[in-house]
Residue frames as qw, qx, qy, qz and C-alpha x, y, z in Angstrom:
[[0.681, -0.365, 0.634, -0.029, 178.05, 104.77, 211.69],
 [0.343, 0.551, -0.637, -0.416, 179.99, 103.18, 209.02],
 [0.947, -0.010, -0.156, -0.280, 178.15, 99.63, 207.74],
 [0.385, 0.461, -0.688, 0.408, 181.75, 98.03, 208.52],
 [0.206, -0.311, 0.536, -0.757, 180.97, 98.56, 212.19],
 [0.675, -0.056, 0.105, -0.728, 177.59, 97.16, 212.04],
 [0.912, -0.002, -0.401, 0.087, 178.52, 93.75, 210.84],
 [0.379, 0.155, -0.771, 0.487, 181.31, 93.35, 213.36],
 [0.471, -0.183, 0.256, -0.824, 178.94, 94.52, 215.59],
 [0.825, -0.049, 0.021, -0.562, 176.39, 92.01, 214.88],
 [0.836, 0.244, -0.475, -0.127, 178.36, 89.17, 214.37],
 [0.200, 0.299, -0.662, 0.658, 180.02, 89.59, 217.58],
 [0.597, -0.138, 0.219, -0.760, 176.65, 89.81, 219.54],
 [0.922, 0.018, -0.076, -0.379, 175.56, 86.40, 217.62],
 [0.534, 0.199, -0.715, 0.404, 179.05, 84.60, 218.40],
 [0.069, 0.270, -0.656, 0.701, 178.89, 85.80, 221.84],
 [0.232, -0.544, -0.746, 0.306, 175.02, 85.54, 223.28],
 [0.391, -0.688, -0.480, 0.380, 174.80, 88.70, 224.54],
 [0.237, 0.885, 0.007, 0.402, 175.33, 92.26, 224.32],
 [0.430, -0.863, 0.264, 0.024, 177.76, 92.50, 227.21],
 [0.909, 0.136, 0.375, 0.117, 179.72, 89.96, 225.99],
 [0.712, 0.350, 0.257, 0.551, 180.68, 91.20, 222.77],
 [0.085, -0.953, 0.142, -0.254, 180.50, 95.02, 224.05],
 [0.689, -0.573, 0.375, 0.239, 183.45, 93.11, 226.61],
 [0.838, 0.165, 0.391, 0.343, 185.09, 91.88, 223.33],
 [0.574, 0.402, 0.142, 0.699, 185.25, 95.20, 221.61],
 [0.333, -0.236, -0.423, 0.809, 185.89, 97.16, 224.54],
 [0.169, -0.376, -0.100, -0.905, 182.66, 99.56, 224.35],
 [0.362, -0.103, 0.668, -0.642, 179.18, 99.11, 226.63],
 [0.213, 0.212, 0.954, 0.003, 176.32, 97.16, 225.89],
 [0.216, 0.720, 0.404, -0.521, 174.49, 99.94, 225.16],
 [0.239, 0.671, -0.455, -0.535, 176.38, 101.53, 222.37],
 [0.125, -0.102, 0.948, 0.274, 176.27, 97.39, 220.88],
 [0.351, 0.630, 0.646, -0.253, 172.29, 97.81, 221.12],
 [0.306, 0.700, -0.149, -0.628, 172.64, 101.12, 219.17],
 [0.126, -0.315, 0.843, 0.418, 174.67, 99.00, 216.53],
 [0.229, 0.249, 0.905, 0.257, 172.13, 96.66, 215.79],
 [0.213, 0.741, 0.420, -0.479, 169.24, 98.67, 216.29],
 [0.183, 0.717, -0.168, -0.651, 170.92, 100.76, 213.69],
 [0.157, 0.341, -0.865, -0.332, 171.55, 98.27, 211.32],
 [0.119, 0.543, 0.829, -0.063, 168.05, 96.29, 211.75],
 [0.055, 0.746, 0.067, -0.660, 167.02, 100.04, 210.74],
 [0.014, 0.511, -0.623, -0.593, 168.79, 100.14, 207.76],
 [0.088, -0.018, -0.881, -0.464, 167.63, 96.98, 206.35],
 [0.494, -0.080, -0.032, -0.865, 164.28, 96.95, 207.71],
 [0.816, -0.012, -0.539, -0.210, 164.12, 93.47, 209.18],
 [0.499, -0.696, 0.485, -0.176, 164.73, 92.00, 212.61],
 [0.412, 0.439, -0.769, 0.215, 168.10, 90.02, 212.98],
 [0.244, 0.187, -0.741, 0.597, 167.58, 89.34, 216.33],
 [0.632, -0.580, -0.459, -0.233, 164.62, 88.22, 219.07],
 [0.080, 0.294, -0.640, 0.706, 165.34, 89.74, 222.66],
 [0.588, -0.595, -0.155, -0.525, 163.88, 89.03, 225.44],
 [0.504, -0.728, 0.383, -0.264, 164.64, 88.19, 229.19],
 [0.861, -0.339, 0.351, 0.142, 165.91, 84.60, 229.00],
 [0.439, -0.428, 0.407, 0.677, 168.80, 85.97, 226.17],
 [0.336, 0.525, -0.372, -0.688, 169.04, 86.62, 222.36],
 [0.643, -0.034, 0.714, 0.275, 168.33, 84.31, 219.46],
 [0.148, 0.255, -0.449, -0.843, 168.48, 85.02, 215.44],
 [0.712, 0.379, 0.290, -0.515, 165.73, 84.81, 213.43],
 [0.861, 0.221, 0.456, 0.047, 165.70, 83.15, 210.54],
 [0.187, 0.972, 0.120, 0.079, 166.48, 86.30, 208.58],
 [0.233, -0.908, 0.331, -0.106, 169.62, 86.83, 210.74],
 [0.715, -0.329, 0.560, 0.258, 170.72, 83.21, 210.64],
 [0.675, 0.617, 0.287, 0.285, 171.46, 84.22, 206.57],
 [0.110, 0.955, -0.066, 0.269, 172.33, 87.19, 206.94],
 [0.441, -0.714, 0.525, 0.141, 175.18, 86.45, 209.51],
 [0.840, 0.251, 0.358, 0.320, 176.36, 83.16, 206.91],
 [0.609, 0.621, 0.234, 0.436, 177.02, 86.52, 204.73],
 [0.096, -0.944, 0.295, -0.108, 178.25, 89.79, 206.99],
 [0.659, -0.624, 0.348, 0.236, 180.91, 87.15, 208.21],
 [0.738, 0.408, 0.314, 0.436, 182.16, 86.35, 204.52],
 [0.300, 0.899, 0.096, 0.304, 181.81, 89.67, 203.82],
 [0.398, -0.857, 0.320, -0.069, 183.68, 91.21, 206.93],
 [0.862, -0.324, 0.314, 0.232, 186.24, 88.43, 206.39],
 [0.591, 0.675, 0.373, 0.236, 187.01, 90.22, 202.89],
 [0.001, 0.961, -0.086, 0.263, 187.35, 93.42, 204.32],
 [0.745, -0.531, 0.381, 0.131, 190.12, 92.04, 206.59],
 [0.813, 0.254, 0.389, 0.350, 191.87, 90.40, 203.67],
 [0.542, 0.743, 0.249, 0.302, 191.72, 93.50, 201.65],
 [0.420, -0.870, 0.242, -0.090, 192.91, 95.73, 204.75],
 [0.780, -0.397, 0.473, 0.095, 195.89, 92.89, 204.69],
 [0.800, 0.391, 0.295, 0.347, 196.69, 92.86, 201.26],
 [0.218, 0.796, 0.009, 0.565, 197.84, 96.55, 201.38],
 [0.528, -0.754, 0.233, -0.314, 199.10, 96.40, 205.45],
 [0.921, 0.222, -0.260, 0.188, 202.45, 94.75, 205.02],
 [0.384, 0.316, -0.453, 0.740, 204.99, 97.27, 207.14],
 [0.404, -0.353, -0.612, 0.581, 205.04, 98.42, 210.63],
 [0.049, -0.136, -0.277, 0.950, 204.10, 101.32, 209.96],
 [0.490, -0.148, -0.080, -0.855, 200.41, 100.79, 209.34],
 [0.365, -0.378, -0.832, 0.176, 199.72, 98.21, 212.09],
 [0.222, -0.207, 0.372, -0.877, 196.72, 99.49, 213.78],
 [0.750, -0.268, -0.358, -0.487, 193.23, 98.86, 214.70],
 [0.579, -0.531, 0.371, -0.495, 192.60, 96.03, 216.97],
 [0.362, 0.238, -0.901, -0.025, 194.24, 92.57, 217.47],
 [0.829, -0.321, -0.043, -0.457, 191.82, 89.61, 218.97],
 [0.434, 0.389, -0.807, 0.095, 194.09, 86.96, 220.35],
 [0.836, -0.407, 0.066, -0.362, 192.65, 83.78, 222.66],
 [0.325, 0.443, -0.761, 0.345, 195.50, 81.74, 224.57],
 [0.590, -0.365, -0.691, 0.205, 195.30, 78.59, 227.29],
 [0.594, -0.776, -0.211, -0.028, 194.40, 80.04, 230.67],
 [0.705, -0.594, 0.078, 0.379, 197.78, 79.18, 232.52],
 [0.661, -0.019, 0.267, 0.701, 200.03, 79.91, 229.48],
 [0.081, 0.804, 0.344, 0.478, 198.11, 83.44, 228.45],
 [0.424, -0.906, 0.016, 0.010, 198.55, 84.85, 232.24],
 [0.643, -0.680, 0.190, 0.296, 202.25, 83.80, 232.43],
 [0.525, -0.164, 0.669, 0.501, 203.57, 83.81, 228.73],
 [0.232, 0.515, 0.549, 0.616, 201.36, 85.65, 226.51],
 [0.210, -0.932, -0.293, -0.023, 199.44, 88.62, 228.29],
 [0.562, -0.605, 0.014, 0.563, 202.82, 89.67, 230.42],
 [0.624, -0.056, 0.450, 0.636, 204.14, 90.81, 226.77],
 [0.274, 0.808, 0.510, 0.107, 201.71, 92.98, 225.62],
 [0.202, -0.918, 0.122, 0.319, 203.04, 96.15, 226.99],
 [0.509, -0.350, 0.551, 0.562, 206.48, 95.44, 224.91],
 [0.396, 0.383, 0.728, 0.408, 204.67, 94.39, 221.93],
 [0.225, 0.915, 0.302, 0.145, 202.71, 97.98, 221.90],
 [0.213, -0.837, 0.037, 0.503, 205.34, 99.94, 222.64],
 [0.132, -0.093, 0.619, 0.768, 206.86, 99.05, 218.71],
 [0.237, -0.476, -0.603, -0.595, 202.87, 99.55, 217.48],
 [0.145, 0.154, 0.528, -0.823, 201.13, 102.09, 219.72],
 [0.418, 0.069, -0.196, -0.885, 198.63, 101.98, 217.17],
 [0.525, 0.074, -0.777, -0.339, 197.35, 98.77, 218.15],
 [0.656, -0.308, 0.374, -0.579, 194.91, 97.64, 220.82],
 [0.336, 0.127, -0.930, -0.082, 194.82, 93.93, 222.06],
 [0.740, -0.269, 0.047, -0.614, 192.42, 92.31, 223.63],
 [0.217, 0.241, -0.943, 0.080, 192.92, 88.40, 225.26],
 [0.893, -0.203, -0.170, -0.364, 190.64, 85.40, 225.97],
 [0.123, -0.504, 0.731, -0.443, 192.04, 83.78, 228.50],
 [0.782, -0.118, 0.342, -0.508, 190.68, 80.13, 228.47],
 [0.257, -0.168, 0.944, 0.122, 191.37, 76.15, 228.10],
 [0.711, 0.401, 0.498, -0.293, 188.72, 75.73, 225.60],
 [0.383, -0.005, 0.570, 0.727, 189.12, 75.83, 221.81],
 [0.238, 0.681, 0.055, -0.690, 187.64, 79.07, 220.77],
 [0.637, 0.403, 0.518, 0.404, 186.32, 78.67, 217.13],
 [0.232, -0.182, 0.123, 0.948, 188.52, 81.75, 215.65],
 [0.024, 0.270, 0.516, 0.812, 186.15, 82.77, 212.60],
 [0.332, -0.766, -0.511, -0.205, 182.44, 82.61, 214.75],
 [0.304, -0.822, -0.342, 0.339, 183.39, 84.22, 217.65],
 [0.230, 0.964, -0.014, 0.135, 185.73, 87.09, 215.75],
 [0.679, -0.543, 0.297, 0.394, 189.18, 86.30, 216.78],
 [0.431, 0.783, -0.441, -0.077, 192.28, 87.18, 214.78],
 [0.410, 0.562, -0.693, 0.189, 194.34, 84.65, 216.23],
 [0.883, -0.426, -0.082, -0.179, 195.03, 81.72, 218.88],
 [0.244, 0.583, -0.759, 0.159, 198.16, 80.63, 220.44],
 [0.954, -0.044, -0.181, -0.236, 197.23, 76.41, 220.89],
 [0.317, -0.461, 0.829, 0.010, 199.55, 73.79, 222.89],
 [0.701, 0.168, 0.690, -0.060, 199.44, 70.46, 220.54],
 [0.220, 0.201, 0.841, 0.452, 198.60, 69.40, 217.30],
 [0.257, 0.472, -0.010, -0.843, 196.39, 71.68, 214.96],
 [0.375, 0.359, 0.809, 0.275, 194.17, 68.99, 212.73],
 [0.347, 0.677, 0.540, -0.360, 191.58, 71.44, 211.26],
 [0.665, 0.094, 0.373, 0.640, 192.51, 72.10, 207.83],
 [0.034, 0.930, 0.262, 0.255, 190.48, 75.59, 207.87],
 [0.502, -0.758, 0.262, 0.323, 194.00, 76.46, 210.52],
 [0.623, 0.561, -0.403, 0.366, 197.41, 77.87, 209.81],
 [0.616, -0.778, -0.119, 0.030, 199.71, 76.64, 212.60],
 [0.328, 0.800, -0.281, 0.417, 203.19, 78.39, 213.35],
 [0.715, -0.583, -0.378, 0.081, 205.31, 77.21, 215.55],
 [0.236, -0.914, 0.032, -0.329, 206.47, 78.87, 218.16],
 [0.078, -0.608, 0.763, -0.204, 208.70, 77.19, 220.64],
 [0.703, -0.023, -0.670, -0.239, 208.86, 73.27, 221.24],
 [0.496, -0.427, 0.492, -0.574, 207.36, 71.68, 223.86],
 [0.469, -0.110, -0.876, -0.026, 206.59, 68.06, 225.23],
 [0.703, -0.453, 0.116, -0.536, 204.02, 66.64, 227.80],
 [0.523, 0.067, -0.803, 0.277, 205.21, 63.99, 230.67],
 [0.609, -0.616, -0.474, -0.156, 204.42, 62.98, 233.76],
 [0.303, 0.335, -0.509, 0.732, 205.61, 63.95, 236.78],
 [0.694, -0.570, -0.439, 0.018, 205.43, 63.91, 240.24],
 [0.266, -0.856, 0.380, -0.227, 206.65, 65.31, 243.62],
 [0.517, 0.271, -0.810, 0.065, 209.69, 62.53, 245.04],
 [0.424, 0.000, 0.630, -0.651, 207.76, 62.37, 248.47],
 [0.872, 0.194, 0.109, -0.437, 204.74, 60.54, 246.15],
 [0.868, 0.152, -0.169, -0.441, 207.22, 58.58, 244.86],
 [0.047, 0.418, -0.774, 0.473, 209.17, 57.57, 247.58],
 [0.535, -0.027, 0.554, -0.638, 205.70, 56.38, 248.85],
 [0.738, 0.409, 0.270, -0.464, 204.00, 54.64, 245.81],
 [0.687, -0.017, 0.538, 0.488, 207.41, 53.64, 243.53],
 [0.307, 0.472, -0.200, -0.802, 207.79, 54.69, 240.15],
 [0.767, 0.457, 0.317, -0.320, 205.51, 53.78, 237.35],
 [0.512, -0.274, 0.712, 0.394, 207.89, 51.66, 234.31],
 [0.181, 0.461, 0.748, 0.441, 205.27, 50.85, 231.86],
 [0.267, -0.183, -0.248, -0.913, 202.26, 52.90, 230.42],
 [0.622, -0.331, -0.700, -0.114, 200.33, 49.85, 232.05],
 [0.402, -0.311, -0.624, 0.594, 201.59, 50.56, 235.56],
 [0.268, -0.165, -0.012, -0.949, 199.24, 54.17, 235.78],
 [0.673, -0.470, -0.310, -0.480, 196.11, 51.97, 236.71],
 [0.714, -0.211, -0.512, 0.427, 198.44, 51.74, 239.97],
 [0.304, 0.245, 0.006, 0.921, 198.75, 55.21, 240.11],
 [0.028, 0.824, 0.516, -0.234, 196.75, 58.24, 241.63],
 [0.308, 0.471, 0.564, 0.605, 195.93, 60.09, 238.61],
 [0.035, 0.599, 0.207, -0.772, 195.39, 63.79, 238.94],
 [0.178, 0.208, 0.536, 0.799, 193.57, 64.99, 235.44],
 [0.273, -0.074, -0.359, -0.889, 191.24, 67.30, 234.12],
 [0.354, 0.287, 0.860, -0.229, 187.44, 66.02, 234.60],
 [0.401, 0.680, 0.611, 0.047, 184.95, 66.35, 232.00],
 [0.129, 0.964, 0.184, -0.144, 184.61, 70.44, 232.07],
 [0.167, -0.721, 0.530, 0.414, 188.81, 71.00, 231.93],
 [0.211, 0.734, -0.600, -0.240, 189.24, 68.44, 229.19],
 [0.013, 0.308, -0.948, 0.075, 191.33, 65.06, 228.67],
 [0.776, -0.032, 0.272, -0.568, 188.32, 63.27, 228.26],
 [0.888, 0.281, -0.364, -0.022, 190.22, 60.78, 225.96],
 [0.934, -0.148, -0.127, 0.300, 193.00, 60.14, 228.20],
 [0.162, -0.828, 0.425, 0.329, 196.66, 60.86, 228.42],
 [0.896, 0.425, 0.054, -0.117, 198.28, 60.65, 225.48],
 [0.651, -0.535, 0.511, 0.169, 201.60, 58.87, 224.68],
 [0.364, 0.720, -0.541, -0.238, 204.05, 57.23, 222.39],
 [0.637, -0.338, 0.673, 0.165, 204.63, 53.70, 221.99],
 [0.608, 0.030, 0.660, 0.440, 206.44, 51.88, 219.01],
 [0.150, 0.009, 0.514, 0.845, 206.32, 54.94, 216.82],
 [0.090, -0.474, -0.711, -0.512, 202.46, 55.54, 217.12],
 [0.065, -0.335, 0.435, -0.834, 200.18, 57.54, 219.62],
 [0.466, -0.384, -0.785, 0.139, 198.37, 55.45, 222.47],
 [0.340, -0.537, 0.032, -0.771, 195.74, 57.29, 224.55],
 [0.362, -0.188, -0.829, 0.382, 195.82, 55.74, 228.32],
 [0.563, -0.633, -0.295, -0.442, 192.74, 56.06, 230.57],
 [0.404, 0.118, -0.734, 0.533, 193.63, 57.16, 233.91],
 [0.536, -0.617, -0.475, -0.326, 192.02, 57.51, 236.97],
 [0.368, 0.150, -0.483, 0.780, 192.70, 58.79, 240.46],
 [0.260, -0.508, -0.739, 0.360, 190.64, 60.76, 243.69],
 [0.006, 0.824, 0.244, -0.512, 190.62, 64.34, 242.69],
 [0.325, 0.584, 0.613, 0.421, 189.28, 65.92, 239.72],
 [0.159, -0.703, -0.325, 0.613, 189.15, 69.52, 238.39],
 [0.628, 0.666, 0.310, 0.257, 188.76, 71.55, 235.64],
 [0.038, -0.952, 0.303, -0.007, 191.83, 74.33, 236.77],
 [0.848, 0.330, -0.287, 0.300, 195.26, 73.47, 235.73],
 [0.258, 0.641, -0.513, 0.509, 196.41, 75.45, 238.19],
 [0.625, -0.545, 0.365, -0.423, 195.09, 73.53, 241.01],
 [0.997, 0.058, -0.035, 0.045, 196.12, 70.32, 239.57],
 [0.404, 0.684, -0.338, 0.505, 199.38, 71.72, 239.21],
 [0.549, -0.656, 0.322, -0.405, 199.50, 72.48, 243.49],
 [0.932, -0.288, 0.147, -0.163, 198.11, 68.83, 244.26],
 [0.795, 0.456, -0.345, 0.204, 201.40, 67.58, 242.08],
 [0.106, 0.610, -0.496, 0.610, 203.78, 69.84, 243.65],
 [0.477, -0.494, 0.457, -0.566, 202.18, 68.45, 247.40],
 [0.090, -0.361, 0.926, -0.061, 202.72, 65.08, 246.56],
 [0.536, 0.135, 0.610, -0.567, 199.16, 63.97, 246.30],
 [0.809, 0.246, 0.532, -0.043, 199.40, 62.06, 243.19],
 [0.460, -0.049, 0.488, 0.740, 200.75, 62.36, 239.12],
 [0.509, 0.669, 0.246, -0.484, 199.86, 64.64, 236.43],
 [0.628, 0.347, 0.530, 0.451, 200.56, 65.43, 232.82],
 [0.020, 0.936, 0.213, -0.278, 201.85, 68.10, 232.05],
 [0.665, 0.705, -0.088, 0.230, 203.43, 70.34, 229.48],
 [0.683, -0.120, -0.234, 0.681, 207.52, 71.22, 230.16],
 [0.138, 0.632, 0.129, 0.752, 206.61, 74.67, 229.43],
 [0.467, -0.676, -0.388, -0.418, 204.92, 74.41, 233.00],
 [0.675, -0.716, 0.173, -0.045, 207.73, 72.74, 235.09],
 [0.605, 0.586, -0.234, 0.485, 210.56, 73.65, 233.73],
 [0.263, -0.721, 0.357, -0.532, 211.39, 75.60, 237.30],
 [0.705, -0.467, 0.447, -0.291, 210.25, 72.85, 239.71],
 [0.928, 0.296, -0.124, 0.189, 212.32, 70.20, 237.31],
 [0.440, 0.753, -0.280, 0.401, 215.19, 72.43, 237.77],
 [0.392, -0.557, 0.483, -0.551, 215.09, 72.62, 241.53],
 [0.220, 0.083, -0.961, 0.145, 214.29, 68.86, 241.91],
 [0.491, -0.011, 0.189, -0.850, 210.61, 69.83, 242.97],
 [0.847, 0.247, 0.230, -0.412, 209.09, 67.52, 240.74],
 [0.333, -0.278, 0.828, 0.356, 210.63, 64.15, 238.87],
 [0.706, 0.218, -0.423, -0.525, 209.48, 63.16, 234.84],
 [0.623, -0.092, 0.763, -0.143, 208.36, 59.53, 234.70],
 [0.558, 0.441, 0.703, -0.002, 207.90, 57.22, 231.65],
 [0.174, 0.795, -0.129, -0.566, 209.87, 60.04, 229.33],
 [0.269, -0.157, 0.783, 0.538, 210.40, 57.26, 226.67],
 [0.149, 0.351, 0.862, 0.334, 206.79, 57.65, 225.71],
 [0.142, 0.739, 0.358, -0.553, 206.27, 61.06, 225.55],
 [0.515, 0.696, 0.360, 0.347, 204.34, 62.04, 222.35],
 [0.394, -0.217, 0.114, 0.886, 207.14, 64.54, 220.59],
 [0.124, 0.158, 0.476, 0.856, 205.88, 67.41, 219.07],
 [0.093, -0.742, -0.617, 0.247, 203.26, 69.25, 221.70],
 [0.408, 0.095, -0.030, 0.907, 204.28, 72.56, 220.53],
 [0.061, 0.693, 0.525, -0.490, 203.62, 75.66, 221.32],
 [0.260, 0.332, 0.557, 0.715, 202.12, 77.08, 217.90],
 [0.237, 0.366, -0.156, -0.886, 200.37, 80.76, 216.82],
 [0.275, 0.279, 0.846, 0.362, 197.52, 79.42, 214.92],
 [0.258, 0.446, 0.143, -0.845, 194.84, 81.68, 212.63],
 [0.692, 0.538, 0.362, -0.316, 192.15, 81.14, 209.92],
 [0.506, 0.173, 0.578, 0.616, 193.61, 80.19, 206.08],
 [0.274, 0.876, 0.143, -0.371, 192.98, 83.65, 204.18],
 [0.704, 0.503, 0.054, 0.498, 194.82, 84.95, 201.13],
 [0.222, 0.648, -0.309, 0.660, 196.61, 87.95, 202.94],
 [0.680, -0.241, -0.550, 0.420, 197.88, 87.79, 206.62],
 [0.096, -0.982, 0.001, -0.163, 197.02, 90.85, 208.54],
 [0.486, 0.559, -0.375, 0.558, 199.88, 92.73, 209.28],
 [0.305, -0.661, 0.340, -0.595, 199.10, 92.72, 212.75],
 [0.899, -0.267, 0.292, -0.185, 198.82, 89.17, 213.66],
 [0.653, 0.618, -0.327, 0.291, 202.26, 88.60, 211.21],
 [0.177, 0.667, -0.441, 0.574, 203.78, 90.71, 213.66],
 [0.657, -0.501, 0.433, -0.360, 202.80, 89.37, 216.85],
 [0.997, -0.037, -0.013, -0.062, 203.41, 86.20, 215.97],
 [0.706, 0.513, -0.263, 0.411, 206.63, 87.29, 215.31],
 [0.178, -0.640, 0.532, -0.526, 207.44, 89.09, 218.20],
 [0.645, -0.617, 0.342, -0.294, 206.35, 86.12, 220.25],
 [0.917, 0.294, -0.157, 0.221, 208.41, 83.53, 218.41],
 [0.382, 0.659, -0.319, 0.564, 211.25, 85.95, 219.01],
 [0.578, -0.597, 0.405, -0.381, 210.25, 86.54, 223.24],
 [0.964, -0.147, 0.213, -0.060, 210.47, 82.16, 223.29],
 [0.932, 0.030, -0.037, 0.358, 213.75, 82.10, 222.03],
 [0.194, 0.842, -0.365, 0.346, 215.37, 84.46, 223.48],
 [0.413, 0.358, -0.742, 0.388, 218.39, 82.71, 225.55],
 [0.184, -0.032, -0.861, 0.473, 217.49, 81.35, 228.81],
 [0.474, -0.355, -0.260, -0.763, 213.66, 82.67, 228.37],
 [0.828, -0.360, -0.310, -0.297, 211.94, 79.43, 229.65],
 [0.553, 0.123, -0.616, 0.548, 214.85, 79.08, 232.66],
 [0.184, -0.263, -0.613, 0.722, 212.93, 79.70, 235.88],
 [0.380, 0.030, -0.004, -0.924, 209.86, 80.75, 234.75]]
């Protein structure tokens, strides 16, 4: 087993928790991830790792020692990238972690295309509305809706987007429309709760700056698609990106409100760790999906 292996190995285990986990991440069993360490706590003669029924934790030993396999492994990557500039020697394996709703309908669907110019390349997807720290847990890449502050990111954008409200016209045939940013504490407020998010608010535009409005409303959830539903049935406002309801805009489903003070520039951006060479696989995807988002009438009915 080549010492390569072993650090991704281990450092994947101690991002993830667990040996299923990161065996799920780099598509082997949990068993053959035990061998890994085992074989590599072998080698050096030192345990990394404390098992035992209620999960894993590092020893002291291990919480050094990872500080350095991830440097190290982050090298090898680099170097692998400094010399992996054409199509023809994308291989290996691409990590990529994408929102929930926009991964299933706008990033996953594409895969198949994307390997069929690089068969040599396996993908893997995280599918989730958190913010996945790229470097601990072993990603190669993120595709992020918003604003990218962390100065350890490169973000790329992809296609532009905006966030607004909106509603079904049955809710606001019943309830009016909202004028001001003020008139929402009239409003039934469909958002995120704690676990999904938006804990600061919804955020806006007024007089050139960005204003974060507390809202508030009867039903809470951490799935965007269910908030998404309640909209559509009339049962109160959300916030949401255009990428989402572009369709039910088109059709007259749902109406924007209050689209003078939506904050510009939510894009949707490709975003990956600052390194000196850019693998040649996460180059290329990024390209390809720039290229899918603007092809002509892409985001029309979908």
């Amino acid at each position: 087993m080549d010492r390569y292996t072993e650090l991704r190995s281990y450092a994947l285990v101690a991002a993830h928790g667990s040996f299923a986990a990161a065996a799920l991440v780099e598509g082997v069993t949990p068993v053959v991830m035990g061998r890994r360490l085992s074989a590599l706590e072998d080698r050096l003669g030192i345990k990394l790792i404390h098992r035992s029924t209620r999960g894993l934790t590092l020893t002291e030993l291990g919480e050094s020692y990872l500080e350095n396999a991830k440097a190290l492994l982050r090298t090898f990557d680099e170097l692998d990238a400094s010399v992996s500039q054409n199509e023809s020697t994308v291989r290996g394996h691409l990590m990529v972690s994408a929102p929930a709703g926009f991964g299933r309908r706008h990033v996953a669907p594409h895969a198949p295309e994307f390997q069929a110019r690089f068969p040599d390349l396996n993908l893997s997807f995280n599918l989730t509305d958190n913010v996945i720290d790229l470097v601990r847990e072993g990603y190669d890449m993120s595709i992020r809706i918003g604003e990218v502050l962390d100065p350890n990111y490169v973000a790329i954008k992809l296609f532009s987007n905006r966030r607004v409200v909106c509603g079904a016209p049955h809710y606001f045939a019943a309830r009016g429309y909202p004028k001001t940013l003020e008139d929402l504490a009239d409003h039934n407020c469909l958002a995120f709760n704690l676990q999904g998010g938006q804990h600061r608010g919804w955020t806006f535009q007024r007089d050139g700056k960005p204003v974060a409005i507390k809202v508030a409303g009867n039903l809470y959830c951490n799935d965007s698609e269910l908030l998404f539903d309640w909209t559509k049935r009339g049962l109160g406002l959300s916030w949401r990106s255009i990428w989402e309801i572009q369709s039910e805009l088109e059709s007259g489903e749902l109406v924007t409100v209050l689209d003078d003070f939506a904050l510009p520039g939510y894009d949707i951006q490709g975003v990956y760790p600052q390194q000196h060479y850019l693998p040649a696989k996460v180059r290329f995807f990024i390209a390809f999906l720039k290229e899918v988002y603007n092809r002509p009438d892409y985001w029309n009915g979908v």
